[in-house]
C-alpha positions, 0 to 999 in steps of 0.5 A, spaced: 124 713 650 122 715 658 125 719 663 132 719 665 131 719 673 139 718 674 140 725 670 133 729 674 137 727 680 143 729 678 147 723 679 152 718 673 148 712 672 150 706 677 150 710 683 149 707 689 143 707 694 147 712 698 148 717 693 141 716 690 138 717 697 142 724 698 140 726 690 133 725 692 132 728 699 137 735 696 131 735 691 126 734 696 128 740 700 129 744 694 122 743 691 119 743 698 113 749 698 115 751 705 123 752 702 120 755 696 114 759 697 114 762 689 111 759 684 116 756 679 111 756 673 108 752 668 118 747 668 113 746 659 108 743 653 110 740 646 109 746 642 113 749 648 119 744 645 118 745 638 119 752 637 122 754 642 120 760 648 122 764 654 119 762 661 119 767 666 119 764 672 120 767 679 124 763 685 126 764 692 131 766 693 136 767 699 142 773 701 147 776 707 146 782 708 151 786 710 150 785 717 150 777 717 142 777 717 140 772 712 134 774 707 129 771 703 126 775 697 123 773 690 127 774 684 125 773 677 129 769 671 127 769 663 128 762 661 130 761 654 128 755 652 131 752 644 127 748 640 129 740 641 131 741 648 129 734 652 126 734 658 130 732 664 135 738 661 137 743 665 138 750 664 143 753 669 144 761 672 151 761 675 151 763 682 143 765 683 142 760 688 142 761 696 147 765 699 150 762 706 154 765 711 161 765 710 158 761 703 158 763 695 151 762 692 150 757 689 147 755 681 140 757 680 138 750 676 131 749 672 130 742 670 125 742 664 118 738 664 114 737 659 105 736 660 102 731 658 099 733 650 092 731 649 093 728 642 101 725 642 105 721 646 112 724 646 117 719 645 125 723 644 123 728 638 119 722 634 111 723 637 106 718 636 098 719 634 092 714 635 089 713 628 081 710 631 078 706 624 073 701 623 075 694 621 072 696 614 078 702 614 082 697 616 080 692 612 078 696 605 082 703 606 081 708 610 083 716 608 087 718 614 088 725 617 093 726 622 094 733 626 100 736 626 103 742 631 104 747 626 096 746 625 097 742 618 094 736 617 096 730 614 093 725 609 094 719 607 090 713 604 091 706 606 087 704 601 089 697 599 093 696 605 091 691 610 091 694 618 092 690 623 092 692 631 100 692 630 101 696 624 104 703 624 105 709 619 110 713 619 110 721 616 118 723 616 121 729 618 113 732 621 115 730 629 120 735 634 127 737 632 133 735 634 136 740 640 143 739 636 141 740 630 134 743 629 135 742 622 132 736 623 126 733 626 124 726 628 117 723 625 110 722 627 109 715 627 101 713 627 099 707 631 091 705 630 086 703 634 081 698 630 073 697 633 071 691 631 063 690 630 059 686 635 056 683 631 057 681 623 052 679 618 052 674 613 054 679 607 059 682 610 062 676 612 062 674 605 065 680 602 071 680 608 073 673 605 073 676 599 077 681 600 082 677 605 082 672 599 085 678 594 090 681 598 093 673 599 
């Protein structure tokens, strides 16, 4: 699933252009360096959202003095992230944020992002791996390795299984958990990118007919 732009921005879906605009340039100025100086840290990776964390992160932050002066300073927040939160979500620390004259602070939000991961496109908790094979392995069986964020491995044979660019399998209950019950989990679904040969000689030609003709 992709992002939720309507929830990063903090509006209902169907908003109009107005409300778009105003949410956006609200974050613009929010997130602008000149009006936040301190570094909010690294908003997370998979492993992050699968097991959970804390982040410390510090922000700017702004306060009235007793004299009406207003200040800038640094402040430090440990985020507690749970395992299966989404990215777009939001962690909130009431009356955190600026202060103003005559004015409450506000909230301190942070909104989760999540990195790119190197091996797995993150789709809600389901992630999805690119299986490489040969057309041999797609067409005779290939064994299977597919990783894991806890470091265990995966196997499974296709043997006897004809693979084709748009074939997937799927390893039940291996992907994030779920943020409402971690006790659940989605799916590693494993897509598979085949390479096919430049050329093929006469004998492969051969044995591949074969082969297909025994799956028929």
């Amino acid at each position: 699933m992709g992002k939720d732009f309507y929830k990063t921005l903090g509006i209902h879906r169907g908003g109009t252009d107005y409300e778009i605009r105003r949410a956006y340039r609200k974050l613009a100025v929010c997130y602008h360096p000149d009006q936040n100086p301190y570094p909010y840290g690294a908003e997370l990776c998979v492993q992050d959202i699968a097991n959970g964390c804390i982040k410390s992160l510090k922000i700017s932050q702004v306060r009235i003095s007793s004299s009406g002066m207003a200040t800038r300073h640094g402040k430090m927040f440990n985020v507690l992230v749970r395992s299966g939160i989404k990215a777009g979500d939001r962690i909130t620390f009431p009356n955190e944020g600026d202060e103003g004259r005559n004015r409450a602070p506000g909230d301190e939000v942070f909104v989760l992002r999540v990195k790119p991961h190197p091996i797995f496109r993150w789709e809600g908790c389901d992630l999805r791996y690119m299986a490489r094979i040969t057309l041999k392995e797609a067409l005779c069986g290939a064994r299977l390795v597919v990783p894991t964020l806890q470091n265990k491995p995966l196997y499974r044979c296709t043997r006897a299984e004809l693979i084709d660019p748009d074939s997937t399998r799927r390893f039940r209950g291996e992907g994030l958990p779920y943020h409402r019950n971690r006790s659940r989990r989605g799916d590693i679904i494993v897509d598979f990118s085949i390479k096919f040969p430049e050329t093929i000689s006469k004998e492969d030609t051969s044995s591949t007919c074969s082969l297909l003709t025994n799956f028929k």
